[in-house]
N, C-alpha and C positions, 0 to 999 in steps of 0.2 A: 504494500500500500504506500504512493506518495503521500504524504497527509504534511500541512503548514500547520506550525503550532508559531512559535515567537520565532522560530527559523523553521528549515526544509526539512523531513526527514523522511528514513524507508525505513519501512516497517513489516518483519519478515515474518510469518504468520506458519505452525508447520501443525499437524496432524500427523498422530500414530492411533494404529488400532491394538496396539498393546503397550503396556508398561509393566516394569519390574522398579520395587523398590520404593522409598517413601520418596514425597517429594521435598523439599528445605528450600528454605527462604535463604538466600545467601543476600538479601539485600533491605534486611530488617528496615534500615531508614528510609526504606522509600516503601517500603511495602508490609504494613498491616500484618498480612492473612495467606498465607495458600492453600488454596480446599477445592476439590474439587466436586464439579457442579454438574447437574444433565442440562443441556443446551436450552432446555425449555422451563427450565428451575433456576437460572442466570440471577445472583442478586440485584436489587434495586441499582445499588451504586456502581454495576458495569462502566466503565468508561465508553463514551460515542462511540471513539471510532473502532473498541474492539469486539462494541456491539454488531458496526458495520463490518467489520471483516467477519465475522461469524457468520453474519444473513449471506456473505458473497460467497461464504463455505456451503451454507445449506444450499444456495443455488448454485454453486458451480463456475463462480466468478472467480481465477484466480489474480487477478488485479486490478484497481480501483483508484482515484485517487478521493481523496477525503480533506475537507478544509480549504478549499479553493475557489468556493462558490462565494459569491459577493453577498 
């Protein structure tokens, strides 16, 4: 996803159908929580645009840009 926040960035989005192992937050000061969700159970507080990459996941979009529109 290209997405403008206060500069440019990309943003690399990946999907697995399996996992081993617990997940850890290696980045406590910027992040809360890691827990995982069913797609359709997403907490309130999602951020936009990785609400938007998730709809472009369930349809098949693999890229988008986001924050560009006036």
């Amino acid at each position: 996803m290209h997405r403008k926040a206060n500069d440019e960035r990309i943003d690399f989005f990946v999907s697995s159908d399996t996992w081993e192992g617990e997940i850890e937050n290696m980045e406590p000061e910027k992040c809360d929580e890691l827990a995982w969700f069913a797609l359709d159970q997403l907490p309130e507080n999602t951020i936009d645009y990785v609400q938007k990459a998730l709809a472009n996941f369930r349809s098949d979009t693999w890229f988008d840009s986001y924050g560009w529109e006036d």
